[in-house]
C-alpha positions in Angstrom: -14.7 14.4 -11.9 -10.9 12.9 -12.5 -9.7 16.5 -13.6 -11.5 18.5 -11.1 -10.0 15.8 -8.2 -6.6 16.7 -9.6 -7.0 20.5 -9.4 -8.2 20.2 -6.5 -5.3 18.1 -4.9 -3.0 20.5 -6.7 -4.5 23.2 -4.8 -4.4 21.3 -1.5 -1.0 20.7 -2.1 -0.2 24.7 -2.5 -2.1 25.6 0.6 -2.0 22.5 3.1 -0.9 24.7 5.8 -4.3 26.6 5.5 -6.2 23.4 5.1 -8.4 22.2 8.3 -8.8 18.7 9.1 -12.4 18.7 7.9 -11.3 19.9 4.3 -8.3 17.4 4.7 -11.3 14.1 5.4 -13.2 15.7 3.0 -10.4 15.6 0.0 -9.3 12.0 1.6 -13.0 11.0 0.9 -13.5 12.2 -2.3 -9.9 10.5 -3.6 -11.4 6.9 -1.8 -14.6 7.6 -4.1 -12.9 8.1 -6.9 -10.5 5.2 -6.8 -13.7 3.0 -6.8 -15.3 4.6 -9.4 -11.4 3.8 -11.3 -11.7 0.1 -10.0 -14.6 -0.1 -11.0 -15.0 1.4 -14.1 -16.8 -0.5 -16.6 -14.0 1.0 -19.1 -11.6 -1.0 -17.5 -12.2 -4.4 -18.6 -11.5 -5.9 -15.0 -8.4 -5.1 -15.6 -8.3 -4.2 -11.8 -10.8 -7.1 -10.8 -8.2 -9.1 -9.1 -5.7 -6.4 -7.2 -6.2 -7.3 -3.7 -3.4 -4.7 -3.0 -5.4 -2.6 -4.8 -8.5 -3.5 -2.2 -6.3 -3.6 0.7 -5.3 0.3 0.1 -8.8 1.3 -0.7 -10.2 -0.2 2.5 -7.0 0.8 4.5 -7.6 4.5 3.3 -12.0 4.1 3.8 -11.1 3.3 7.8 -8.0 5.9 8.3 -9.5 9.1 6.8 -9.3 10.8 9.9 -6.0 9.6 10.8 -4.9 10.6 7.6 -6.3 14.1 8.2 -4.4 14.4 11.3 -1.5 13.8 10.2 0.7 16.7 9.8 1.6 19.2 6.9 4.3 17.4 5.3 3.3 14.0 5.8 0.1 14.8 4.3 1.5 16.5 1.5 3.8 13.1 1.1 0.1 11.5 1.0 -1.2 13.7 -1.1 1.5 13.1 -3.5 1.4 9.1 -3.1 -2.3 9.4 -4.4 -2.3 11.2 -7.3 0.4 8.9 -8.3 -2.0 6.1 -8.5 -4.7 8.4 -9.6 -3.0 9.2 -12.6 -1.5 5.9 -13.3 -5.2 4.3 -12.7 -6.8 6.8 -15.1 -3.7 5.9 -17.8 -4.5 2.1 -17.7 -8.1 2.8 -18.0 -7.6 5.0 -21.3 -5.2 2.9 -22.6 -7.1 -0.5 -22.2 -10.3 1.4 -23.8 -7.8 2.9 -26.8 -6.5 -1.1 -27.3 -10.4 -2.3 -26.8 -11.7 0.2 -29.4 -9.2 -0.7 -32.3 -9.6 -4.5 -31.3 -13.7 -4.1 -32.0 
């Protein structure tokens, strides 16, 4: 699911001026879903359990998918960009804290 997100921001990012708002909420959504599924990913050791940041921007995105949709070309493109920063980062932590689990066991 993580790679095929990424494509498919990559694409989004390519053609966001072709993009309607209902495949703009629709992307939004999906990116929400999956930085649940990061946070809580059993993989993760909790490493993410106590990130109220973290929980802030997850519920701040939930509410303001429409907004965010509305927004216009470049700004979405700058929020577009802004999450697959943490996407990536997310996934990194989550490799790296199974890696360091699996040689520990």
């Amino acid at each position: 699911m993580f790679t095929d997100l990424m494509s498919e921001i990559r694409h989004a990012q390519k053609n966001i001026v072709n993009m309607h708002r209902w495949q703009r909420r629709s992307l939004i959504r999906k990116i929400v879903d999956e930085l649940h599924t990061l946070r809580d990913d059993d993989l993760c050791d909790g490493v993410f359990d106590r990130n109220d940041d973290l929980d802030n921007l997850i519920f701040n995105a939930c509410t303001s998918v429409s907004a965010l949709a509305e927004t216009d070309d470049a700004y979405f493109g700058l929020v577009l960009e802004e999450f697959s920063t943490l996407l990536k980062a997310m996934s990194d932590v989550i490799r790296r804290q199974s890696a360091l689990s699996a040689e520990l066991h």
